[in-house]
ROKE-907632 format. One line per field, with one value per residue (C-alpha): x, y, z. Coordinates in Angstrom, 3 decimals, always signed. Layout:
<torpas>
px <- X, ... $
py <- Y, ... $
pz <- Z, ... $
</torpas>
This chain:
<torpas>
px <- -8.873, -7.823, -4.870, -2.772, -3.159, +0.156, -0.244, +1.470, +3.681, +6.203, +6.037, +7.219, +11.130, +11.065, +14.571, +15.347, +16.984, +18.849, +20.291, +20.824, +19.244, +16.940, +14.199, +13.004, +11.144, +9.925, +12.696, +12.230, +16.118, +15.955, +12.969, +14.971, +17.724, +15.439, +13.519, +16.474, +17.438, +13.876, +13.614, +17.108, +14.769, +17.136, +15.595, +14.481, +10.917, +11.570, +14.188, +11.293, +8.780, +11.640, +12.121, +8.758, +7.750, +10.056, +9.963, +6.386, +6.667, +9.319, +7.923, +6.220, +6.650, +4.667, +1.887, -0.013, +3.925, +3.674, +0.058, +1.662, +4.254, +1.561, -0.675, +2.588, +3.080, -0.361, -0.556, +2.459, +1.857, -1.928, -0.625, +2.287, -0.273, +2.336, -0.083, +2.855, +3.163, -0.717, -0.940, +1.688, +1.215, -2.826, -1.993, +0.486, -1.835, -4.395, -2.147, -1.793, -5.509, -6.101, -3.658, -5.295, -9.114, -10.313, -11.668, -13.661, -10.940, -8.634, -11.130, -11.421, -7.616, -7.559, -9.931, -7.969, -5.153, -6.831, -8.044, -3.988, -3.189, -5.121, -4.074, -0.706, -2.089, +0.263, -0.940, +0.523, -0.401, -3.518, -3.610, -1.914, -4.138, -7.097, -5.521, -5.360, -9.429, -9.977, -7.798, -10.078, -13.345, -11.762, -11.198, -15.056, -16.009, -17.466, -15.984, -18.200, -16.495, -13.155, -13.736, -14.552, -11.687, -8.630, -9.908, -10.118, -6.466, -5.328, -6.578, -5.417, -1.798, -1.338, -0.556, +1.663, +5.269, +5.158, +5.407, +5.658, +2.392, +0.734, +1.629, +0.703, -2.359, -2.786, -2.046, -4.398, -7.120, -6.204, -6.666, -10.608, -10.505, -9.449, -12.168, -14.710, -12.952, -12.068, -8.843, -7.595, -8.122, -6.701, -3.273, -3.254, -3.087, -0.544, +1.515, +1.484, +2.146, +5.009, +7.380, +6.789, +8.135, +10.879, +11.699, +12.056, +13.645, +11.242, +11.673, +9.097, +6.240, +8.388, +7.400, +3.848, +2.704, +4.818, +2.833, -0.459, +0.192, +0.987, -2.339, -4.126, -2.303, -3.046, -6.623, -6.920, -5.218, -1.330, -0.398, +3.208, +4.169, +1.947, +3.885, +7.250, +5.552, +4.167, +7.059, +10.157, +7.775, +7.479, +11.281, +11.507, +9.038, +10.627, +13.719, +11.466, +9.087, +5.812, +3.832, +0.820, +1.630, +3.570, +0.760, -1.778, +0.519, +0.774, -2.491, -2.975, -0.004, -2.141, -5.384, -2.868, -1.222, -4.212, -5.919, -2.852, -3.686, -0.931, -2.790, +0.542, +2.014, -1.191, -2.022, +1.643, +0.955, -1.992, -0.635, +2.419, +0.331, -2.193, +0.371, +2.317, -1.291, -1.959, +1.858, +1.307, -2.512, -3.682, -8.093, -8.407, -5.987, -6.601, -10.698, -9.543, -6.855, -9.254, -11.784, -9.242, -8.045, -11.674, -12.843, -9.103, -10.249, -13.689, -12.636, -10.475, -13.385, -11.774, -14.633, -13.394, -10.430, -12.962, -15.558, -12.613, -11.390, -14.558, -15.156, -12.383, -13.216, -16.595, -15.290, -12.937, -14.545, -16.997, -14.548, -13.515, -16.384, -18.019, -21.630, -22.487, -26.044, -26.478, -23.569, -25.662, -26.751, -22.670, -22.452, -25.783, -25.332, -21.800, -23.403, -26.311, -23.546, -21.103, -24.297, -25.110, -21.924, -22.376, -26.014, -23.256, -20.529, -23.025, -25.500, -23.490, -24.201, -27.482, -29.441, -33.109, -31.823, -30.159, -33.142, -34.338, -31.270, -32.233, -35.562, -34.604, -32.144, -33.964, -37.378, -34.193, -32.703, -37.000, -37.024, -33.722, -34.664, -38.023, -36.640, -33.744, -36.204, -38.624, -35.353, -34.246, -38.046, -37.572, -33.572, -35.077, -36.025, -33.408, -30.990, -32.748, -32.384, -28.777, -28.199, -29.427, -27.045, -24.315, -25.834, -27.717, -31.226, -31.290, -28.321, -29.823, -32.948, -31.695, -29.478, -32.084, -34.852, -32.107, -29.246, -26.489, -25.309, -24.226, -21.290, -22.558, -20.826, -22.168, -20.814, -21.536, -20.168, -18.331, -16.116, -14.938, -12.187, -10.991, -8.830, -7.352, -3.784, -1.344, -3.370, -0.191, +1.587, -1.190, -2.737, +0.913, +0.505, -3.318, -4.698, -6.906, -10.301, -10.399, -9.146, -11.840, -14.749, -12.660, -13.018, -16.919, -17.372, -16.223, -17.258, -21.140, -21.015, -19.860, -22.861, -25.123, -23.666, -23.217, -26.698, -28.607, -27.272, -27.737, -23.876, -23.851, -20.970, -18.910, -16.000, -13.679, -9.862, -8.070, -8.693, -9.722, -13.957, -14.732, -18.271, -19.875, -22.998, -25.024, -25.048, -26.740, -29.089, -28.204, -28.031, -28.008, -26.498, -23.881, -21.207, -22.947, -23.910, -20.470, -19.399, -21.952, -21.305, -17.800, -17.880, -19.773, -17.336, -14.615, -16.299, -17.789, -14.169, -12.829, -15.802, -14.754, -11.200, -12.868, -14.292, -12.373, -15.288, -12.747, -11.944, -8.877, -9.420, -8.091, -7.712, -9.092, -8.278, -10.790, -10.012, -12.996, -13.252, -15.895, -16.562, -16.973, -16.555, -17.687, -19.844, -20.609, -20.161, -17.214, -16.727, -19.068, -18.772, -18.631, -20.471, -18.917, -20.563, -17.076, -16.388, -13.407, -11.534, -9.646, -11.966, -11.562, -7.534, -7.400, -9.976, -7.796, -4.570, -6.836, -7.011, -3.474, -2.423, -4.546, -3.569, -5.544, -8.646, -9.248, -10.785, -8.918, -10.544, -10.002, -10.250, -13.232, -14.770, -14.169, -15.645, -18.902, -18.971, -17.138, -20.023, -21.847, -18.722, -15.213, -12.301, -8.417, -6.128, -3.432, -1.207, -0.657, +0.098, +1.590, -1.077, +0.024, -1.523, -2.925, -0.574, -0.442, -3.887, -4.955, -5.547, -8.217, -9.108, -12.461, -12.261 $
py <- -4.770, -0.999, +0.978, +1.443, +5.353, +6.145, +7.098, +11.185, +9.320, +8.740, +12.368, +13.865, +14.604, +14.195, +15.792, +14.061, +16.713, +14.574, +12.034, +14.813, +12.425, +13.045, +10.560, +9.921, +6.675, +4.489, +2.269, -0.544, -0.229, +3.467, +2.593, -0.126, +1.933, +4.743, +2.749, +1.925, +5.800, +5.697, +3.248, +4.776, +7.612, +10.336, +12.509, +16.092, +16.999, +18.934, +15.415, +12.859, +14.741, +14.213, +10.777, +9.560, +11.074, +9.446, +5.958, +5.854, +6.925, +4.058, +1.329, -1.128, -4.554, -3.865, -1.438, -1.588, -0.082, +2.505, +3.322, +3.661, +5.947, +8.035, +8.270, +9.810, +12.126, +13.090, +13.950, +15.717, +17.696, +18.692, +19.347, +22.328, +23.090, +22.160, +21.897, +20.643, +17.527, +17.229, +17.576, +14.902, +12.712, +11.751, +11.849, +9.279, +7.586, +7.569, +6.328, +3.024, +2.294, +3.261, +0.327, -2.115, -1.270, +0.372, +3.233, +5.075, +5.250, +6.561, +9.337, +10.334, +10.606, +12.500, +15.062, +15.502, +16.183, +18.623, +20.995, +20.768, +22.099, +24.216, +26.482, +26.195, +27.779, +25.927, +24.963, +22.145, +20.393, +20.647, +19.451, +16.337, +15.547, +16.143, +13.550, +10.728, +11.580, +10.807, +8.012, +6.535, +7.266, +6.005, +2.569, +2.752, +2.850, +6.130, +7.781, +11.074, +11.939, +10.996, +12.697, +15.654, +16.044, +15.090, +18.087, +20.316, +19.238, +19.291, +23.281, +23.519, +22.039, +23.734, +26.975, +25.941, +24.916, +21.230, +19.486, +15.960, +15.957, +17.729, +14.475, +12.089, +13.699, +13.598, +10.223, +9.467, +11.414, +9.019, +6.053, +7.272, +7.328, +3.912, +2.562, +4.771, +2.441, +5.907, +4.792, +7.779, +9.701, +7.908, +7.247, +11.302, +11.736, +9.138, +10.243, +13.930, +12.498, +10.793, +14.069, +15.325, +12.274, +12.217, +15.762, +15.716, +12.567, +10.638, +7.131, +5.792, +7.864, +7.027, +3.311, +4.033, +6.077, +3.508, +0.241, +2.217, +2.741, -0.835, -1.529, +0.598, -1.054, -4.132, -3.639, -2.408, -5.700, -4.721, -7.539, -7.414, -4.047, -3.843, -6.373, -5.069, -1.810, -3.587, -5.800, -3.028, -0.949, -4.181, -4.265, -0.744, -1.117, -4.362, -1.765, +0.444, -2.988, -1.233, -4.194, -2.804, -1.695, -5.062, -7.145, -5.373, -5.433, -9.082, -9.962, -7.552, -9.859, -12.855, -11.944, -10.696, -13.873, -15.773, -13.728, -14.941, -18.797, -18.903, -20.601, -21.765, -18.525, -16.780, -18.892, -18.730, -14.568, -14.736, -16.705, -14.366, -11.849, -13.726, -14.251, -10.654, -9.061, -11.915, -10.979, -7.041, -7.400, -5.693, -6.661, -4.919, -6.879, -10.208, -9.512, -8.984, -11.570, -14.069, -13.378, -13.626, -16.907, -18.309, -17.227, -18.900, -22.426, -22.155, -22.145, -24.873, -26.875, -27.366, -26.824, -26.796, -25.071, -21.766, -22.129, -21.770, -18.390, -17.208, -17.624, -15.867, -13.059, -12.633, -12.499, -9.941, -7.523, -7.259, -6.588, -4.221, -1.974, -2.314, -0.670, +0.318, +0.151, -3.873, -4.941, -7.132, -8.839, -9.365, -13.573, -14.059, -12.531, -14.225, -17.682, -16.426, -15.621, -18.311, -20.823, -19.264, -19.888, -23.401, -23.489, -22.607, -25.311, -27.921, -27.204, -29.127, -32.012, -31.957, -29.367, -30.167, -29.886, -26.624, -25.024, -25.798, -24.150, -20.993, -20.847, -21.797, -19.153, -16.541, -17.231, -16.772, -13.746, -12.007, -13.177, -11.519, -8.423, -7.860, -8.256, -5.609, -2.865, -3.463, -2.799, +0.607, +2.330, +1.910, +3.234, +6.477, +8.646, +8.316, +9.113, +12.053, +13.484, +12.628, +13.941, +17.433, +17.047, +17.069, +19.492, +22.724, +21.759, +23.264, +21.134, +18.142, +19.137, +18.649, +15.480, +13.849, +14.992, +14.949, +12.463, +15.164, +18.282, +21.052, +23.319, +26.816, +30.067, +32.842, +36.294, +37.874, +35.784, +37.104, +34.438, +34.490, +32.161, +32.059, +29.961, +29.764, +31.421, +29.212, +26.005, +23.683, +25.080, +24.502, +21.181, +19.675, +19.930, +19.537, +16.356, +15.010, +14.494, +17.694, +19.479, +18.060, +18.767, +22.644, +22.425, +21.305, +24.085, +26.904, +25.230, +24.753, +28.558, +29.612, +27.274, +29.162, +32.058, +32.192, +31.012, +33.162, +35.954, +33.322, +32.110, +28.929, +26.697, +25.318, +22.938, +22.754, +21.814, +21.248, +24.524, +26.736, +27.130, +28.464, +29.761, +31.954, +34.486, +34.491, +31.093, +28.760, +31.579, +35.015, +36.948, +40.852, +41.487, +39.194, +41.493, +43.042, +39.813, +38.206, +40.818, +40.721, +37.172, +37.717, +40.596, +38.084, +35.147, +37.566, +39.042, +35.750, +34.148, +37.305, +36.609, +32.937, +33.821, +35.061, +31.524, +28.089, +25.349, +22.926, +23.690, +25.371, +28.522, +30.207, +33.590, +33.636, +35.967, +36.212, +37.321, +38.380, +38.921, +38.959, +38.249, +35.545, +31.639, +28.514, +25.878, +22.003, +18.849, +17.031, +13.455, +9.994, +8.007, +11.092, +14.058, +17.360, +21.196, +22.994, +26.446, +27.244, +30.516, +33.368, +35.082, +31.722, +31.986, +35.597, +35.480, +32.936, +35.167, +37.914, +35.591, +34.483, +38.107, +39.167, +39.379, +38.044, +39.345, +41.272, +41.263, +41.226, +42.664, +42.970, +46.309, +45.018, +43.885, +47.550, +49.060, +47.483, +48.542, +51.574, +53.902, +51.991, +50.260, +52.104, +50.544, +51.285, +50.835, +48.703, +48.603, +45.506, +41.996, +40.471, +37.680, +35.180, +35.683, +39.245, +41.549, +43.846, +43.757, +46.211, +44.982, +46.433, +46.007, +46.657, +48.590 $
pz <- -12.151, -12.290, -12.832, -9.668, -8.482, -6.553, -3.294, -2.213, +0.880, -1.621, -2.725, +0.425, +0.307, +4.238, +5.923, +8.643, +10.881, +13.535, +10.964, +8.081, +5.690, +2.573, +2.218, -1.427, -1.228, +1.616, +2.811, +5.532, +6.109, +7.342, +9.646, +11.209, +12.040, +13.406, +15.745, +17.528, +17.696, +19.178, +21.364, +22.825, +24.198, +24.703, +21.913, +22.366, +21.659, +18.035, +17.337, +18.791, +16.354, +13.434, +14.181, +14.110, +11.174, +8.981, +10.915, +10.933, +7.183, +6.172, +8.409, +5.910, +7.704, +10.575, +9.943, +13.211, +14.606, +12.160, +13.130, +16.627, +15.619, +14.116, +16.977, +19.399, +16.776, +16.198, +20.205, +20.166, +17.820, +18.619, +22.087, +20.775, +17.958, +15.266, +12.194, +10.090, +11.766, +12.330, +8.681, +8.035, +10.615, +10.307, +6.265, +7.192, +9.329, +6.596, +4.304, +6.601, +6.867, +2.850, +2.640, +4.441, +3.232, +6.159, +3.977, +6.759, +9.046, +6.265, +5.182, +8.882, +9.109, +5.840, +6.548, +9.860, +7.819, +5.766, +8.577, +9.454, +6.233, +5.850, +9.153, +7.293, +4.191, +1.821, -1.404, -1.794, +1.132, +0.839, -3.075, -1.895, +0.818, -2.155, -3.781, -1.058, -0.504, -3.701, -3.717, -0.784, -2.773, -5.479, -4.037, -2.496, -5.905, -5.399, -9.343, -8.349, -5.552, -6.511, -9.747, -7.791, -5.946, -8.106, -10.020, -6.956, -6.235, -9.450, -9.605, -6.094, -7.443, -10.813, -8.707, -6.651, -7.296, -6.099, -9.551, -8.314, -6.169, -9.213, -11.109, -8.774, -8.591, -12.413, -12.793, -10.405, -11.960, -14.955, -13.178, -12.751, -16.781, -17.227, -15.197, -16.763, -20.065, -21.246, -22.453, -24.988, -21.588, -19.091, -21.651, -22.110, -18.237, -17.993, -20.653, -19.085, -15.841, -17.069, -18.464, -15.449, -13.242, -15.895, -15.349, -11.818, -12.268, -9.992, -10.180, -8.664, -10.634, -14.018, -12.627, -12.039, -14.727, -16.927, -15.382, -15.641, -19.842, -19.656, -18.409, -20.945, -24.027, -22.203, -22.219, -25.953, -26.917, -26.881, -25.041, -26.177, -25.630, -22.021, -20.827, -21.274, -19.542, -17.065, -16.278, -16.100, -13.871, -11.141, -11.315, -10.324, -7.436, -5.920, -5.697, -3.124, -1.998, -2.590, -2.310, -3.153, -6.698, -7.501, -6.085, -8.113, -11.367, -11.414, -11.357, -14.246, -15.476, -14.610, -16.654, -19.885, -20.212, -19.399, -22.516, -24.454, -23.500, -21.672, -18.516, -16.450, -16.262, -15.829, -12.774, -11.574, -11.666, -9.819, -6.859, -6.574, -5.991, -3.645, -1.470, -1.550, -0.454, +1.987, +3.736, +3.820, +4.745, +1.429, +1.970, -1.833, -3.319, -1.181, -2.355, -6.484, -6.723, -5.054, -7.744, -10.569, -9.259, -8.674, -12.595, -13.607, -12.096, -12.980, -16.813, -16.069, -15.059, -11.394, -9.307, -5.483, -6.004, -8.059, -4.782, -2.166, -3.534, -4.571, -0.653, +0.453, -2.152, -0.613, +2.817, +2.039, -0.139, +2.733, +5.071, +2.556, +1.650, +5.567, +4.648, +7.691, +6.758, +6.138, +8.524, +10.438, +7.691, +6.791, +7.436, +6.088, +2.504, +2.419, +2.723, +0.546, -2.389, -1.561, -1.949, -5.061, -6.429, -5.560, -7.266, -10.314, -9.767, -9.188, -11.729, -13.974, -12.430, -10.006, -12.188, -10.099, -6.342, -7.022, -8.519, -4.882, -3.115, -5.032, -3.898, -0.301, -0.363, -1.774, +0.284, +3.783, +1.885, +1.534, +5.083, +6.569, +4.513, +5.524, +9.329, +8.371, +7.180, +10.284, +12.156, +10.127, +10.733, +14.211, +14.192, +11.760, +14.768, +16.315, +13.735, +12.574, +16.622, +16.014, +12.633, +14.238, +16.552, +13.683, +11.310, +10.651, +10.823, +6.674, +5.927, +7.759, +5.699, +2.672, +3.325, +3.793, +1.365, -1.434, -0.180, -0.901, +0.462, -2.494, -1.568, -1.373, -1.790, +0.862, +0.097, +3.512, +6.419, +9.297, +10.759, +14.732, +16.367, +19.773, +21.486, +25.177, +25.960, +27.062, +26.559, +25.356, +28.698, +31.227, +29.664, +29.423, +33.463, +34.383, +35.371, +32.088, +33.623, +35.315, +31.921, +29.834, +32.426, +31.915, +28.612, +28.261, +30.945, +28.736, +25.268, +26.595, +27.623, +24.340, +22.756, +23.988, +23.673, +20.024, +19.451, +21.526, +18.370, +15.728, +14.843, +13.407, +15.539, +12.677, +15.011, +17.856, +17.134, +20.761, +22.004, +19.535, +18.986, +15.301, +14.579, +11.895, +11.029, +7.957, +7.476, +6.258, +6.031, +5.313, +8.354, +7.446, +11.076, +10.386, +11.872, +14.482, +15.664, +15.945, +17.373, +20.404, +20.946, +21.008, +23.485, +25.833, +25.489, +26.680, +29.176, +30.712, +30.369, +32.236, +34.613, +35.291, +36.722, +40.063, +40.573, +40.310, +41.439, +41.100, +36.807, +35.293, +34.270, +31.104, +29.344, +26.106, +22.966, +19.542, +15.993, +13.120, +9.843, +7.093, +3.733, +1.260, +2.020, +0.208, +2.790, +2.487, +4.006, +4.108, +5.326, +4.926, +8.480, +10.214, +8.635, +9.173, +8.282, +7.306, +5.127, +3.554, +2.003, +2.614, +5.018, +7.760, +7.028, +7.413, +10.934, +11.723, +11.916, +13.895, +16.646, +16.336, +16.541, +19.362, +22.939, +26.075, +26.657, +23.318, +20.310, +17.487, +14.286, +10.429, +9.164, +6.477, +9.780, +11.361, +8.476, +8.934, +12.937, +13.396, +13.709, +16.824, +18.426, +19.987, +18.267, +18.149, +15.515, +16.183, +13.170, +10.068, +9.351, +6.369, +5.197, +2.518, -0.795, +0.532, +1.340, +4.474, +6.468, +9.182, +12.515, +15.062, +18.851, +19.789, +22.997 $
</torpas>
């Protein structure tokens, strides 16, 4: 058992614009009343994006609803490239599926979220959807990388002006203390935590940094004093039916009273709480409280009742932690671990035969393993053909040689985007097959393009292609060579208007800038090669601000390329964090 890390949905204060209503807290009562103002269906787009926002947001009865919600909104937005709601709505949808256990869906959803907020360049954001990543590889068990980036959000946060996500995110961070059994830690984060929910008179974090102090005096033997913690912070939560947090509370309850001999109440804790995360489909919670309850009976010497949840444990931490890696071998090591739990039960009793059911299982266990690895040296060729699909054949490299990717820092990059004019418009209309053979028309050309003068294809978001030069290796023609490839994507696009052969055609415009950026891999089911920094923000805005057709250039860009290439200056920008840049055209 672990301290409960609060999750940033209920930092949002979401303003509902049709209904003029603040949201504070998730509340099931709201999203009732909103999916009737839904299903109505008379809603304007800007209203329709409001609505299901904050329905899919307070909807906490019926989750696969709210994942439905999320998924309109996520199209609607991508399709007007509204990055707020992007950002919101796959954080929301990640939210859902950190919920249930489905860990690589919710980091897929988060890191979604986090290229959204990142186009939006707000601080904040962007700390909070930190946090929920390393609230997923928190609940992997994976302390590195949770470790890793609760401190990135938590530097990320301390400049910004959002003081509740800063403490959710520190109260998180203390949650990774208190399973390290770093308790003078993990109360210190709490504690600090704590003023700050009390200054912004939040009452939900009050409840959750108060239940997680409870669980630290708990575990240094303050059984008294957790317990009124621990208690007064489930009251408050009932209040805003975060079944999550109560469900993992009382079986924190359970194992304190049960360490006081008080057995009844202990086992009438546990059940509570079995059943809560059974109702909202909480796998974690179904997996721990399972285990709790099987160790309770076990001491009590009742035998059936410790196999049956020790079953049901198994079967759901497995669902749980889905390692992709031995899932075929899934129903086998269940009944391997289940039988070896009943070598346990009945070796109080039939101590001879169950020596054999260990050897019998261990001799099908050698067997089913030596089948798996035959299995994974055939697979390794092809995933190494795919893995170069995914990454730079360096990056790939040293994946595999070392099992990690560091995140570098490369001071010379130049950085190009380009996206189609009037996509939203034209895509809103086109018929879907014919638009995506458009697409992988213009986004093979560009391919090959950019690596015929060495640019390094970082990612496609709905229209827009993003690529870079001088990296993973430095590239001393780093700007010359973006700019090459980017005069031929312009010219070829401008080419492609004369001829239909049966594909939409579009105008395109390009922005580039250079300088520093940090690179590395984000993501575990699906690995992604991604850079970060001013220089992508600011290229970013160069394409934004171009026109169609042209080039749009930085002036540290221009610098670098004025002597061999014709360029006009085309005034300044106000950047965020930078002040007034110039803007070029390359003629």
């Amino acid at each position: 058992m672990v301290c409960k890390t609060i999750r940033w949905e209920y930092a949002f204060f979401g303003l509902l614009y049709l209904l003029g209503v603040c949201l504070h807290a998730q509340d099931q009562r709201i999203a009732d009343s909103l999916a009737v103002v839904y299903a109505d269906g008379n809603l304007e787009t800007q209203h329709l994006k409001d609505v299901l926002l904050e329905v899919s947001f307070n909807e906490r009865r019926d989750l696969d609803k709210a994942l439905g919600y999320c998924n309109e909104l996520i199209g609607l937005a991508a399709a007007s490239k509204d990055y707020f709601y992007l950002f919101r709505a796959y954080r929301q949808k990640a939210e859902i599926h950190l919920q249930r256990g489905n860990f690589d869906t919710a980091l897929e959803a988060y890191f979604n979220s986090l290229d959204a907020a990142r186009l939006t360049e707000n601080l904040s954001w962007q700390g909070s959807v930190m946090t929920g990543i390393a609230d997923t590889y928190s609940e992997m068990g994976n302390s590195s990388n949770a470790s890793a980036y609760y401190n990135d959000a938590i530097d990320v946060l301390r400049f910004g002006t959002d003081s509740i996500t800063l403490a959710i995110s520190i109260l998180n961070a203390g949650d990774e203390y208190f399973k390290a059994q770093k308790y003078d830690s993990a109360l210190a984060y709490f504690q600090e935590s704590a003023g700050i929910f009390e200054q912004e008179d939040y009452l939900i974090g009050k409840a959750y940094a108060q239940g997680n102090t409870g669980m630290v005096q708990a575990a240094t033997g303050d059984y008294q004093l957790a317990e009124r913690n621990i208690n007064q912070a489930v009251v408050i939560l009932e209040e805003f039916k975060d079944s999550y947090a109560i469900s993992e509370y009382l079986t924190y309850m359970a194992d304190s009273y049960w360490e006081q001999g008080e057995k009844k109440t202990a086992l009438e804790y546990a059940h509570r709480s079995l059943d809560m995360a059974i109702q909202f489909g909480i796998k974690p919670q179904i997996s721990d409280t399972n285990l709790k309850l099987s160790q309770f009976y076990e001491e009590l010497g009742k035998v059936q009742e410790s196999l049956k949840h020790f079953k049901e444990h198994v079967a759901y931490r497995d669902s749980v932690n889905n390692l992709a890696a031995v899932q075929r071998m899934a129903d086998l090591r269940t009944d391997y671990e289940v039988s070896q739990k009943q070598v346990e039960v009945d070796l109080l009793n039939q101590q001879k035969r169950n020596q054999l059911i260990i050897l019998a299982s261990v001799g099908v266990l050698a067997a089913v393993l030596l089948w798996f690895f035959v299995a994974i040296r055939k697979e390794k060729k092809k995933s190494d053909t795919l893995l170069l699909n995914i990454l730079p054949k360096e990056i790939a490299k040293e994946l595999k040689e070392k099992g990690e990717v560091k995140s570098v820092r490369f001071e010379n990059v130049t950085v190009l985007f380009t996206d189609f004019v009037q996509f939203s418009e034209i895509a809103a209309k086109a018929d879907a097959k014919q638009l995506v053979r458009s697409l992988d028309y213009y986004f093979r050309m560009f391919d090959a393009i950019t690596a015929s003068y060495g640019l390094e294809k970082i990612k496609t978001i709905g229209d827009a292609y993003m690529c870079a030069a001088g990296l993973p290796s430095p590239d001393p023609q780093h700007v010359r060579n973006t700019i090459m490839a980017a005069r031929e994507i312009t010219a070829r696009v401008q080419e492609s208007l004369e001829h239909t052969n049966g594909l939409i055609r579009f105008q395109i415009r390009a922005g580039i800038h250079s300088g520093p950026v940090i690179a590395g891999i984000v993501g575990t089911k699906k690995f992604q090669y991604d850079i970060w920094g001013d220089t992508v923000n600011i290229a970013a805005r160069m394409e934004s601000n171009s026109e169609p057709g042209r080039i749009n250039i930085s002036e540290i860009t221009y610098e670098a390329i004025r002597e061999e290439f014709d360029c006009s200056y085309r005034g300044e920008i106000s950047v965020k964090n930078r002040g007034e840049l110039k803007m070029y055209f390359l003629n």
